[in-house]
C-alpha positions in Angstrom: 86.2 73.5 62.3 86.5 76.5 64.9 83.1 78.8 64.7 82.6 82.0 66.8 79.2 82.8 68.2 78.7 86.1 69.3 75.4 85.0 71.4 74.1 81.7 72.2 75.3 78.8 74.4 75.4 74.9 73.8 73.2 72.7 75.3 74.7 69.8 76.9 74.7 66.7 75.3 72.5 66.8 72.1 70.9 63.9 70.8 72.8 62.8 68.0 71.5 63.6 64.3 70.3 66.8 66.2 70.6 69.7 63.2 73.3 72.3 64.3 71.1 75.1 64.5 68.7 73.0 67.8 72.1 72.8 69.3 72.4 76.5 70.3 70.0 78.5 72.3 69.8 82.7 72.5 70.8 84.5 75.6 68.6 87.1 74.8 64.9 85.9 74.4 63.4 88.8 73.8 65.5 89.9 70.7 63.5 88.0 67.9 65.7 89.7 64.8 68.9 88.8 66.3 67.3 85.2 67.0 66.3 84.6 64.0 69.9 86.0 62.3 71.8 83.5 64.6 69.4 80.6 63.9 69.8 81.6 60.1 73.4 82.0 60.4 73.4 78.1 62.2 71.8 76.7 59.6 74.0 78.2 56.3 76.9 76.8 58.4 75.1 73.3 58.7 74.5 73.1 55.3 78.0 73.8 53.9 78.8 71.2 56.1 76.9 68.6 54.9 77.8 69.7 51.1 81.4 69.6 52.3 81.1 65.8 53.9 78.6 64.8 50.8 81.6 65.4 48.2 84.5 64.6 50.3 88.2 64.8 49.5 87.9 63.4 46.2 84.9 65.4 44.8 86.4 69.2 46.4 89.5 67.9 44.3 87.7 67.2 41.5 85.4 70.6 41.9 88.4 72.8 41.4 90.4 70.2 38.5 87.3 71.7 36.9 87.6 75.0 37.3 91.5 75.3 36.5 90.1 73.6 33.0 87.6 76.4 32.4 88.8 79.0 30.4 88.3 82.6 30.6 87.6 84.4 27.1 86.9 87.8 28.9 90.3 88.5 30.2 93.1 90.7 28.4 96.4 91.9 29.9 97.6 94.0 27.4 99.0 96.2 29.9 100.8 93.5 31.8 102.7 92.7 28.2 104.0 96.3 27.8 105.1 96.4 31.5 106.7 92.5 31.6 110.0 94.2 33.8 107.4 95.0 36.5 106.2 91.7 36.6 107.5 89.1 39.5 106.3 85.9 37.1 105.8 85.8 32.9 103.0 82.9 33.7 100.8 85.2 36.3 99.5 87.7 34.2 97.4 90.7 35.4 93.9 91.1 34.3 93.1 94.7 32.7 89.3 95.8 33.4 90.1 95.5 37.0 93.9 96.5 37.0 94.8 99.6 39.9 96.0 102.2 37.5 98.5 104.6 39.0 97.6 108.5 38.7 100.2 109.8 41.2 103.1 111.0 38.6 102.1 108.9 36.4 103.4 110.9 33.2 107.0 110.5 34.5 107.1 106.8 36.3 103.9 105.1 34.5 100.5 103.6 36.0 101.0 100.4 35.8 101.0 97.7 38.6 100.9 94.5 38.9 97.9 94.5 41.1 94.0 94.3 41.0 91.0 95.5 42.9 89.1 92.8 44.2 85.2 93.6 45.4 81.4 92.1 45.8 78.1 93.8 46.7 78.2 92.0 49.8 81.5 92.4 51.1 82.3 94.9 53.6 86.3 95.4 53.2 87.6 96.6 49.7 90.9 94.5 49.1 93.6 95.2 46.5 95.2 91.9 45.2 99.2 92.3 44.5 102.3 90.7 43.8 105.2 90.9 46.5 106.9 94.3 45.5 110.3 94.3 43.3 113.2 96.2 43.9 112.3 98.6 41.2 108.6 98.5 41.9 108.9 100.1 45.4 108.0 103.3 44.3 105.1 102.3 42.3 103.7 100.1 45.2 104.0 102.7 47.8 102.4 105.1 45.1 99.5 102.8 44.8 99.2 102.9 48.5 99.3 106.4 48.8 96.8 106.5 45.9 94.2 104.7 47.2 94.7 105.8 50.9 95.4 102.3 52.4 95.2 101.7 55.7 96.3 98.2 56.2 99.2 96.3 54.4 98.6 92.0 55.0 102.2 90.3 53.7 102.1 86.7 53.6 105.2 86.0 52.7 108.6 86.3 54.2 111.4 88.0 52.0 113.5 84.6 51.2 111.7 81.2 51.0 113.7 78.4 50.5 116.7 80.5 49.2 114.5 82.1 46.8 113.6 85.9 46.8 109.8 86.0 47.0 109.4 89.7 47.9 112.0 92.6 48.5 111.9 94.6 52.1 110.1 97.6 50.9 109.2 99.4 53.9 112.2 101.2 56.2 113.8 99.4 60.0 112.3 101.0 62.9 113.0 104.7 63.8 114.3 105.1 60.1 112.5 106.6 56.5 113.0 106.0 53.4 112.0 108.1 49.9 110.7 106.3 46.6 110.1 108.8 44.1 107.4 111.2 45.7 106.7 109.0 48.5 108.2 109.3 51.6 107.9 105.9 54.5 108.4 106.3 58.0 108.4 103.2 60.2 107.3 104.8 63.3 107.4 101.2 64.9 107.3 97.2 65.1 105.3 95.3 67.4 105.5 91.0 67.4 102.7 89.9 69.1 100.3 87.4 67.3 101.4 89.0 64.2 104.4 90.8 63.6 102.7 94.6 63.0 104.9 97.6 61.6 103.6 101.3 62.1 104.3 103.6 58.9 103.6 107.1 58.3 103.4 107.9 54.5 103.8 111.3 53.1 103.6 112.6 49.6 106.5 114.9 48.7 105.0 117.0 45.6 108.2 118.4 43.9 108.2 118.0 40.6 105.3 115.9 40.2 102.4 117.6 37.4 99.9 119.2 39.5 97.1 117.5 37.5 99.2 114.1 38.9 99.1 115.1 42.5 96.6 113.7 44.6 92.9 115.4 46.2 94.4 114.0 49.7 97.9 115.4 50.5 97.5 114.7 54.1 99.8 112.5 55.5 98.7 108.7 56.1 98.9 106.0 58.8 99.8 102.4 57.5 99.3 99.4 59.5 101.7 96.4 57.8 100.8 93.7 59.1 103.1 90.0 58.4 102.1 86.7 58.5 105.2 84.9 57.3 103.9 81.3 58.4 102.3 80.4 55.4 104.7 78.4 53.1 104.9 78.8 49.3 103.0 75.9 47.3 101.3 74.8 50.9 98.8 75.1 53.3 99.4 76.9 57.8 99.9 73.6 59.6 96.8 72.5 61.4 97.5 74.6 64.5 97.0 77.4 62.5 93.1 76.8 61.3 91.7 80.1 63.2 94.7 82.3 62.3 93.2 84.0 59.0 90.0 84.5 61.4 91.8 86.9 63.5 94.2 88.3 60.8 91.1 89.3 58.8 89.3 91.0 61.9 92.0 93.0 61.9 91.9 94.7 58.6 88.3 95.1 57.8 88.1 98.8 59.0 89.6 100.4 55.9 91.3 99.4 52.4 93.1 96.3 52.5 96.0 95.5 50.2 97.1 92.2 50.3 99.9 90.1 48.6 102.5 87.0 48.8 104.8 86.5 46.5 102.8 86.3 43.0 99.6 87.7 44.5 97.1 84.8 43.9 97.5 81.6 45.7 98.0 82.8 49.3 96.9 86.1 48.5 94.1 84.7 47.1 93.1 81.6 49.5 92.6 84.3 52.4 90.4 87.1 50.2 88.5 83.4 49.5 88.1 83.0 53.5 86.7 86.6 53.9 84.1 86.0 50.8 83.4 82.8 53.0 82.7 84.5 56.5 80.5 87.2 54.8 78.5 84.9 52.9 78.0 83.0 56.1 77.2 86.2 58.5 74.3 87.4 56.0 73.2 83.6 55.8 73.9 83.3 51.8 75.3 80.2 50.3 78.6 79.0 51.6 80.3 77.6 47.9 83.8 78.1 47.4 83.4 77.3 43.6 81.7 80.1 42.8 84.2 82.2 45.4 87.0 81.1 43.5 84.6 81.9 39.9 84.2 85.5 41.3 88.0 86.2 42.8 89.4 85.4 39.3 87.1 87.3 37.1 88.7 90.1 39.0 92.2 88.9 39.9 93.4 86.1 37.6 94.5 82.8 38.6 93.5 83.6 42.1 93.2 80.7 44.6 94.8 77.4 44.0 93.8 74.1 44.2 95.6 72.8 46.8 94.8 75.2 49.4 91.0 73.6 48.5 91.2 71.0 52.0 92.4 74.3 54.2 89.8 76.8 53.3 87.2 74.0 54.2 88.7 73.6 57.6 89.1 76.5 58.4 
């Protein structure tokens, strides 16, 4: 397990059995709040630790065998059975008190979407949990986007996996722009660094679209899409790629974040789990990935899997 500090320093050599939190002294003695954060902070992360070694492989496994069992007698998706051509999977359905319901034209192309808002009182980014876009879902994703004025896209899936179509190519080649009902894309540019990072420019084209359907906020909008295709279906990142979703998420927590794979929960939902995680840790509450994965599907069902149970804790 990787950790960033953003103050502190560790001792050398540390006698063992030493709690975490003696190992780290402040840089800044005279700061007593931000001492007594980082010393706080220290000691959440010890003791997820020590509740992660306490129930070991076995008992995580057995943790979340439990919670696939449970059954949840809240949720309806009524709308995802009267929209089943706009859904990727028949077995992921799409939960309705928390469904993103589509305003923009919505008397001439619907408001449905296979896509849910995802939230806590502690977390600072707003995500929206979707499915990778269809062919004939373009229009409503880019809608939605438009919609809720999103400023970053995270994809973590490529466009074929094993010879399977797990998303379509919804967003236009560099230089080039595309038009999806009233939504026009620009890709202003591509940049492959870390993470392969696409530039869009997103403009709302109101012809023939109800004026009571157009948006407040016709101005036009700036998309980052950002791609993390190394994350196979039905897996885990290799081990070299533990502090990846650490700096993937730093980069999307100034605005709206919509995020999606290919069905929208286990990926999709494993990384939303990690940012729960790292907030919960910063503001020194308990670190339980139970009662993450209780409170991501009471908003996006079926989110986070099972087997991604052993990566989350690493990571």
């Amino acid at each position: 397990m990787r950790c960033k500090f953003s103050r502190g320093r560790i001792k050398a050599a540390p006698p063992r059995g030493t709690p975490i939190y003696q190992f780290f002294e402040s840089d800044t003695n005279n700061n007593k709040a931000e001492e007594q954060h980082h010393h706080g902070y220290v000691k959440t992360l010890e003791n997820f630790i020590f509740a992660t070694e306490k129930a070991g492989i076995d008992g995580l496994a057995k943790q979340y065998r439990k919670l696939d069992a449970q059954l949840d007698s809240s949720l309806t998706f009524d709308a995802f059975k009267q929209n089943m051509h706009k859904n990727r999977y028949s077995d992921v359905v799409c939960r309705d008190s928390t469904r993103v319901k589509l305003t923009i034209d919505a008397s001439n192309q619907g408001d449905y979407i296979h896509a849910n808002y995802v939230k806590t009182n502690y977390l600072h980014s707003s995500f929206i949990c979707t499915q990778g876009p269809l062919q004939y879902t373009i229009g409503d994703f880019w809608r939605m986007i438009y919609q809720e004025r999103t400023q970053n896209i995270l994809m973590l899936c490529k466009v074929i996996e094993e010879g399977r179509p797990k998303c379509v190519c919804y967003w236009p080649s560099s230089g080039e722009e595309e038009t999806h009902g009233c939504i026009k894309i620009k890709n202003l540019g591509e940049v492959n660094d870390e993470f392969e990072c696409v530039t869009l420019e997103v403009t709302f084209i109101p012809d023939n679209v109800p004026a009571n359907e157009q948006p407040a906020d016709k101005s036009p909008l700036t998309v980052k899409l950002i791609k993390w295709p190394n994350w196979p279906d039905r897996g885990v990142p290799d081990e070299k790629c533990h502090t990846v979703p650490q700096r993937l998420l730093a980069q999307v927590r100034q605005g709206p974040c919509v995020v999606h794979c290919s069905a929208g929960i286990g990926r999709t939902g494993c990384v939303v789990a990690l940012e729960f995680a790292y907030t919960r840790l910063n503001k020194e509450m308990k670190v339980d990935f139970e009662e993450i994965a209780m409170e991501l599907r009471k908003q996006r069902a079926h989110a986070f899997k099972p087997r991604s149970i052993l990566y989350i804790h690493r990571v």
